[in-house]
C-alpha positions as CSV (number, residue, x, y, z in Angstrom):
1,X,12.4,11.5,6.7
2,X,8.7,11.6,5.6
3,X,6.7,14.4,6.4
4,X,4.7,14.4,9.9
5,X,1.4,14.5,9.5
6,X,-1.1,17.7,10.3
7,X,-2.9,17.4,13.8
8,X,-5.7,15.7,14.0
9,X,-8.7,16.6,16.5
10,X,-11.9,14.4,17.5
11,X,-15.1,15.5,17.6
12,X,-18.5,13.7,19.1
13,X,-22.1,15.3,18.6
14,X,-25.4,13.4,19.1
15,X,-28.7,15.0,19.0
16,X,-29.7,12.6,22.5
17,X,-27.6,15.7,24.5
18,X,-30.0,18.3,23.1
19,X,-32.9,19.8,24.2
20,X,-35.5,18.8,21.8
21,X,-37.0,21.7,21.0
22,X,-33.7,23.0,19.5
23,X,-32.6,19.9,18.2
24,X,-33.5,20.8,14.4
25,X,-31.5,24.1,14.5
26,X,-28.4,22.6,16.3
27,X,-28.0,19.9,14.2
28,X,-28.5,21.8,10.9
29,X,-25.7,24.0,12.2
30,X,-23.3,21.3,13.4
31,X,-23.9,18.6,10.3
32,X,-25.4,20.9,7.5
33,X,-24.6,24.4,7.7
34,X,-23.6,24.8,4.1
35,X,-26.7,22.8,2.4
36,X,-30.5,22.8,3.1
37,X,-31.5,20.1,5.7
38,X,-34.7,19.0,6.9
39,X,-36.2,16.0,8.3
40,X,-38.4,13.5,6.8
41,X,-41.9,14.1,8.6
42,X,-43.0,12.3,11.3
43,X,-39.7,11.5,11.8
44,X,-38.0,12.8,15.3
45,X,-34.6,13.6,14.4
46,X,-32.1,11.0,15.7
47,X,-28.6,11.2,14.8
48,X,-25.0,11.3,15.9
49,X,-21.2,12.2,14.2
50,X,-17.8,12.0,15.6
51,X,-15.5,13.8,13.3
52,X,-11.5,13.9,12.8
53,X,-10.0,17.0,11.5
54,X,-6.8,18.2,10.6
55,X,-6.2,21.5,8.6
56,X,-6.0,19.2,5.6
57,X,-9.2,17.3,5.8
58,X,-12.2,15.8,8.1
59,X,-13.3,12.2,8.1
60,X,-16.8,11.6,10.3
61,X,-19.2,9.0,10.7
62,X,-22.8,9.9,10.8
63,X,-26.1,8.0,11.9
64,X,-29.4,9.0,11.4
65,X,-32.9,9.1,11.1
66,X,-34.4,10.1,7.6
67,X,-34.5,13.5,6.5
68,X,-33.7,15.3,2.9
69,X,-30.7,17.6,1.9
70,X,-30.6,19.7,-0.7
71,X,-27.3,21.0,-2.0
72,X,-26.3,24.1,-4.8
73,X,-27.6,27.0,-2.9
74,X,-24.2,29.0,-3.0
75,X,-24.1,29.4,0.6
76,X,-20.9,30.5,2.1
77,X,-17.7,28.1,1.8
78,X,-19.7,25.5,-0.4
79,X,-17.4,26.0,-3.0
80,X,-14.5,24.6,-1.5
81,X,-15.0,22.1,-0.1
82,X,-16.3,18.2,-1.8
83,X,-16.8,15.3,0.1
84,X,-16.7,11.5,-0.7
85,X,-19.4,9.6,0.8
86,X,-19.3,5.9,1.6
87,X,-22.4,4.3,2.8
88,X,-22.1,1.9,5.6
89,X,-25.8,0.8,5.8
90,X,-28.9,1.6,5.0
91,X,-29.7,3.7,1.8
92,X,-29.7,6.8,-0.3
93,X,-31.7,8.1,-3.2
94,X,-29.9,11.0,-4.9
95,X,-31.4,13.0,-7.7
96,X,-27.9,12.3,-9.6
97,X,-27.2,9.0,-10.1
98,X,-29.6,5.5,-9.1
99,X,-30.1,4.4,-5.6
100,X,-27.1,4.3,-3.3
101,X,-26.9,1.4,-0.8
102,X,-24.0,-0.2,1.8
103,X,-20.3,-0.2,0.1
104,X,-21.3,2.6,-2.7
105,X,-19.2,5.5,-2.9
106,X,-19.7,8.9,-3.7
107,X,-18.5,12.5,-4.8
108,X,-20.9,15.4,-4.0
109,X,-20.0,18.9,-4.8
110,X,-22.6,20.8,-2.6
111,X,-21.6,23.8,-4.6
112,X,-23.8,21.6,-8.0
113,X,-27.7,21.8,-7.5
114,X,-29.0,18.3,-6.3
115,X,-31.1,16.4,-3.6
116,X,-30.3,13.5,-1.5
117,X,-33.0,11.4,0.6
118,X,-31.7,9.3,3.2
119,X,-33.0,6.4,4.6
120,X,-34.3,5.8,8.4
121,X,-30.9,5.0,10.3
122,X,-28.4,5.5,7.6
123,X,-25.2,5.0,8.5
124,X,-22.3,6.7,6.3
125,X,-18.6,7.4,6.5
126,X,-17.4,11.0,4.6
127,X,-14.0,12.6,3.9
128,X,-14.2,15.9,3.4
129,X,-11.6,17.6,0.5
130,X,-10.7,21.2,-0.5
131,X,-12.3,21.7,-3.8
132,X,-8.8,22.8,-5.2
133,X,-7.6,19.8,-4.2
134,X,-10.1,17.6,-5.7
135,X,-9.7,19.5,-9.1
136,X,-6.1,18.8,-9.5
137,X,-6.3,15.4,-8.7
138,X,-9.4,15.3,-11.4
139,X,-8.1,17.5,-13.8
140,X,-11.1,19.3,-14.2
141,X,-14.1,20.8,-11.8
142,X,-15.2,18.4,-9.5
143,X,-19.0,17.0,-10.1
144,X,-21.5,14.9,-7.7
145,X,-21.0,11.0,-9.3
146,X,-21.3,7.8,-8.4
147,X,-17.3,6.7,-7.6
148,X,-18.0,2.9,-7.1
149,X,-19.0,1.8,-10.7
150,X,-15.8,4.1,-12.0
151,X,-13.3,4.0,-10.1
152,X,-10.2,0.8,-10.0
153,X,-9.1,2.1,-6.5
154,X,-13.0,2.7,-5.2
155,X,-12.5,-0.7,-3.1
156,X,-9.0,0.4,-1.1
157,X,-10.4,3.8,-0.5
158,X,-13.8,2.4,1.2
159,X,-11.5,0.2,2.9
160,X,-9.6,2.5,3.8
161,X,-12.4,4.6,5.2
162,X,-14.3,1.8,6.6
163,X,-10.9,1.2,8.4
164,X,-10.4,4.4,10.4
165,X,-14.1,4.5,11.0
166,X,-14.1,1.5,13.3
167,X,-11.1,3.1,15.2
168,X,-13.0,6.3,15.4
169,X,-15.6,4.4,17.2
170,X,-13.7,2.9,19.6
171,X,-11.5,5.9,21.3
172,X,-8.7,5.2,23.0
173,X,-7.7,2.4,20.6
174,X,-5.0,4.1,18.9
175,X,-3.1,7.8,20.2
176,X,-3.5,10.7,18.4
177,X,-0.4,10.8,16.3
178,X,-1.7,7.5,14.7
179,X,-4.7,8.7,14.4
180,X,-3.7,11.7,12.7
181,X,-1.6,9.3,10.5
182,X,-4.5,7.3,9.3
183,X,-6.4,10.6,8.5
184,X,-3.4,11.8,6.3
185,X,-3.2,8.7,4.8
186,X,-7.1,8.4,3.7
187,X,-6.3,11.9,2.3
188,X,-3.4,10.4,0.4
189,X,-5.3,7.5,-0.8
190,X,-8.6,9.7,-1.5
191,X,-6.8,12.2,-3.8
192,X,-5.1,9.1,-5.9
193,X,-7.6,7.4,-7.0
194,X,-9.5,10.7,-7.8
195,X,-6.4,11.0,-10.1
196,X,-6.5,7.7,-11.3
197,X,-10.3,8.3,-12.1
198,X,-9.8,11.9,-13.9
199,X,-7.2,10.0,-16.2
200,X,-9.6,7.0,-17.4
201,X,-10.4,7.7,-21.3
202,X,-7.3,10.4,-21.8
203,X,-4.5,9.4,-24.1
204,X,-1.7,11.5,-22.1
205,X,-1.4,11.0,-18.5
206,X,-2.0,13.4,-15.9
207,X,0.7,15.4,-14.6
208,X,1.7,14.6,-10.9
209,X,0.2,17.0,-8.2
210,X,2.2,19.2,-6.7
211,X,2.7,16.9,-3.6
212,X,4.0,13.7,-4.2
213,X,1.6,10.9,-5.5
214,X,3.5,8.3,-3.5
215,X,1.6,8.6,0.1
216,X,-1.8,7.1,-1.5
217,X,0.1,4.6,-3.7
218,X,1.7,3.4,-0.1
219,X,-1.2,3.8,1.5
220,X,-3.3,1.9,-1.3
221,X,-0.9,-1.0,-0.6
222,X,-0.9,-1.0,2.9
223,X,-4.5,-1.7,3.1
224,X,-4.6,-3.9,-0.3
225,X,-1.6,-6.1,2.1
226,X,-3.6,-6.0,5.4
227,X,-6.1,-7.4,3.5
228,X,-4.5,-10.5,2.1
229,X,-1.4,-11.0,3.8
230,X,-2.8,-14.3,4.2
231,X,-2.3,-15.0,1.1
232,X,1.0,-17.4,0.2
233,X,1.6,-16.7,-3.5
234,X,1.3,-12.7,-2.5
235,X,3.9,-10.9,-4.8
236,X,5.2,-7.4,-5.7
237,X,2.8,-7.7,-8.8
238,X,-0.1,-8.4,-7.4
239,X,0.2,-5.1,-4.5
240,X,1.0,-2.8,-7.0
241,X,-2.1,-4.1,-9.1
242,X,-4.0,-3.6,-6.1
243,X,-2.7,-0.2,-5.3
244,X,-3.3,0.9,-9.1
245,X,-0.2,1.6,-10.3
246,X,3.3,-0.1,-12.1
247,X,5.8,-1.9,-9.6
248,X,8.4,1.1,-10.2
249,X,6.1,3.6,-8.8
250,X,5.3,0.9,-5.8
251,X,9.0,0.2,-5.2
252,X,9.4,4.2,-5.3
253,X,6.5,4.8,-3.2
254,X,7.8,2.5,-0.4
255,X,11.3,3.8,-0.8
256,X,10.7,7.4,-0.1
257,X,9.9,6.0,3.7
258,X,13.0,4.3,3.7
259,X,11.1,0.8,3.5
260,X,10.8,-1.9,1.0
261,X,7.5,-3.5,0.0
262,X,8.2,-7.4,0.8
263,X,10.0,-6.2,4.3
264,X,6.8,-4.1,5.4
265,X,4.5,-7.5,3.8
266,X,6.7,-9.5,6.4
267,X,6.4,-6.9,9.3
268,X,3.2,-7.1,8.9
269,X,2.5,-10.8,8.8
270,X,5.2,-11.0,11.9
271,X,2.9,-8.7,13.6
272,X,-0.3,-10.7,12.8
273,X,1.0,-13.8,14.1
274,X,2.5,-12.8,17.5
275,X,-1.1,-11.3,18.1
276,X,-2.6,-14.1,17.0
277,X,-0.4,-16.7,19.5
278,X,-1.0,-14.2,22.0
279,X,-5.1,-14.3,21.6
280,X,-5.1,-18.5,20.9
281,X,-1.6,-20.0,22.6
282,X,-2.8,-23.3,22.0
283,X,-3.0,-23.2,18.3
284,X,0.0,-25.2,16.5
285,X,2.3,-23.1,15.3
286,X,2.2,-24.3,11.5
287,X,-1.5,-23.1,11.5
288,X,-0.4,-19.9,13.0
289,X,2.0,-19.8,9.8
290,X,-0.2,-20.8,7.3
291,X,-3.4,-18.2,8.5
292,X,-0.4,-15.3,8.3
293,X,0.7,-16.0,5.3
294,X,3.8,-18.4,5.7
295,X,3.7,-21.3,3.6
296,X,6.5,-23.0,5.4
297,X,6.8,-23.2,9.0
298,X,10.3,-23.4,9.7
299,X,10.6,-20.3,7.6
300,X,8.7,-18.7,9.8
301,X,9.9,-19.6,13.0
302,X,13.4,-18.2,12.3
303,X,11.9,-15.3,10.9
304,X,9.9,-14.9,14.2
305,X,13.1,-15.2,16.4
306,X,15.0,-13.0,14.1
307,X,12.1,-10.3,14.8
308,X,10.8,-11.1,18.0
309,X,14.1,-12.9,19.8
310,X,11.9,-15.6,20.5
311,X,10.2,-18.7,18.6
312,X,6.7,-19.2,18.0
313,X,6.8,-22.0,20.7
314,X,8.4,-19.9,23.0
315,X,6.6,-17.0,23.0
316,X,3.4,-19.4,23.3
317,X,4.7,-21.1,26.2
318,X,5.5,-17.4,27.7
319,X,2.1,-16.1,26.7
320,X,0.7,-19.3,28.4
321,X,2.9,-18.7,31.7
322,X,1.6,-15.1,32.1
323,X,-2.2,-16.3,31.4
């Protein structure tokens, strides 16, 4: 049996529920107590964060108006801790690397020297990492860099981040345990291709990390799957090309949940389709098939019986009945 996942709280802040003359010295303590933080001038500070957080790592989303941060003043904790940044919109100029704007992604050690400006309304999604953490996965001491331009696995891992960021926003959506999954997951998936990246221009392999490299390979397929399950001609080959790794290590990855890779792909396309007869009952059932990924209709409707005890038609006409 896999491991359960660590707790998982939620956390909202928004500088609209302070007084503003204390506005400045709340937020700095809330959002950027280990780094120097100030606002741009003339610019009232306007932002907000909702943060998850387990004992193994936080995921927030911020917003907010421009200001400056500088980082590498050896204040308390900085050390251990990194964070991958993924902006959502607007933009970033940090002193490392060029211009950051929507779908880049990040690593900042605030325990390196270096300044960030953000942009009026910047929106950004962060998972924070134990330093130690990050440096195994690496192989060697973490530094702030640009992920996107060299990293295979950059694209699951935003999508992956951009993923639990929309639930975040919308509370209630999913129950805790899920969402405590998710987090675990992104940690999972963060720490992977952080490996995969350390690796790139080394002749030997890394050595596995303690904890089993499988969770992010799974979780790397899961969303490379959600993504095109649409997709007919969707093969072993191509998920485990997607999750960065060989098929072995994807078959071994989905076997240590007790779960094969095709059966979860047809769980999940199962899934897809009953909510999408449920949302549009009126659409034919071969175009339901085809938008899930089921080239052949028939196929599908015993495969949908054989799930769901129902056909496609039938649970149409029964989601028509109750409508």
């Amino acid at each position: 049996m896999p491991p359960t996942p660590p707790p998982s709280r939620r956390f909202h802040f928004s500088t609209g529920e302070m007084e503003p003359a204390l506005r400045e010295e709340a937020w700095r303590e809330i959002a950027h107590r280990y780094v120097d933080f100030r606002p741009a001038p003339g610019a009232p500070l306007d932002a907000e964060m909702t943060i998850l957080d387990s004992a193994a790592c936080a995921l927030g989303i911020t917003r907010s108006s421009a200001y400056e941060m500088r980082t590498g003043r050896r204040r308390p904790h900085t050390e251990d801790m990194v964070v991958l940044s993924l902006m959502q919109s607007g933009d970033l100029l940090p002193q490392a690397f060029p211009r950051k704007s929507a779908g880049a992604l990040s690593l900042c050690a605030p325990n390196e020297e270096c300044w960030f400006r953000w942009g009026q309304g910047a929106r950004q999604v962060f998972l924070t990492l134990p330093r130690l953490d990050v440096h195994a996965a690496l192989g060697h001491e973490p530094a702030t860099l640009l992920v996107t331009a060299h990293c295979a696995l950059a694209p699951a891992l935003a999508s992956q981040m951009n993923h639990v960021a929309l639930l975040l926003r919308q509370p209630g959506r999913v129950d805790d345990a899920e969402l405590a999954g998710l987090l675990d997951a992104t940690r999972a998936l963060a720490l992977l291709a952080l490996r995969n990246l350390g690796r790139q221009g080394r002749a030997a392999d890394l050595p596995d990390l303690v904890e089993s490299l499988h969770a992010g390979r799974r979780a790397a397929a899961l969303r490379f799957m959600d993504l095109h399950a649409h997709r007919h001609e969707l093969d072993v080959a191509a998920i485990a090309q997607g999750a960065g790794c060989s098929r072995s290590r994807l078959y071994e990855a989905f076997a240590e949940q007790g779960q094969s890779v095709m059966d979860t792909l047809r769980e999940m396309r199962l899934q897809r389709a009953l909510r999408l007869i449920e949302q549009n009952p009126r659409l034919h059932v071969g175009v339901v098939a085809w938008r899930c990924g089921f080239a052949d209709p028939s196929s599908f409707s015993k495969l949908f019986r054989a799930r769901f005890e129902y056909t496609p038609s039938e649970w149409r006409h029964k989601t028509l009945a109750v409508g």
